[in-house]
N, C-alpha and C positions, 0 to 999 in steps of 0.2 A: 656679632654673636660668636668668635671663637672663643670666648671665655667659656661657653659652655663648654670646649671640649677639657678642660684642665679640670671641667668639678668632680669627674669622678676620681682621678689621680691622687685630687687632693683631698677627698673624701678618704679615701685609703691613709694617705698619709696623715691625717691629724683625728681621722678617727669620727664616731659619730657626731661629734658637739660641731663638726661642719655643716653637715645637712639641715640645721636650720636657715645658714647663711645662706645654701642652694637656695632653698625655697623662696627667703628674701628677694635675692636678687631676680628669681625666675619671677615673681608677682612685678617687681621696676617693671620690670622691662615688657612685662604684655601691657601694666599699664601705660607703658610708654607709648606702643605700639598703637595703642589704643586712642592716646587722648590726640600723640601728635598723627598717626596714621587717618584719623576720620578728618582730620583738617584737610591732610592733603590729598588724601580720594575727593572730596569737597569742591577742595580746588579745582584739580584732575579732572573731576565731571564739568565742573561750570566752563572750564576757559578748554577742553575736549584735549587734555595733554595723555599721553599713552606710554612715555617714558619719562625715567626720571631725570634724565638729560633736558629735556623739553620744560619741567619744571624750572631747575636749576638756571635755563637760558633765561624765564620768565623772570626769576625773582633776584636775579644776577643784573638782568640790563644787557648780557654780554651777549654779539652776532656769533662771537667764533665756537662758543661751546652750542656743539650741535652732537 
């Protein structure tokens, strides 16, 4: 999410025909948030994971990332 902080700057710099691309990319990314976040809360409930390292261990296979 640090792209968000360059969209005002460059809002300034090119002017209003940016602020539709804001708006683009802000819709990506909730629905990103969205379609892959409800998977992994899903997950997160079923197998009782609390961090995302705990995840990561699950779908890695890996002991050491903890």
């Amino acid at each position: 999410m640090p792209f968000f902080l360059g969209f005002s700057g460059a809002g300034y710099r090119i002017g209003i025909s940016y602020y539709p691309m804001m708006a683009f990319a802000g819709g990506i990314v909730a629905l990103s948030f969205y379609v892959i976040g409800y998977k992994v809360w899903l997950l997160g409930k079923e197998k009782g994971f609390i961090t995302a390292s705990e995840l990561i261990e699950y779908k890695s296979g890996s002991k050491i990332i903890k």
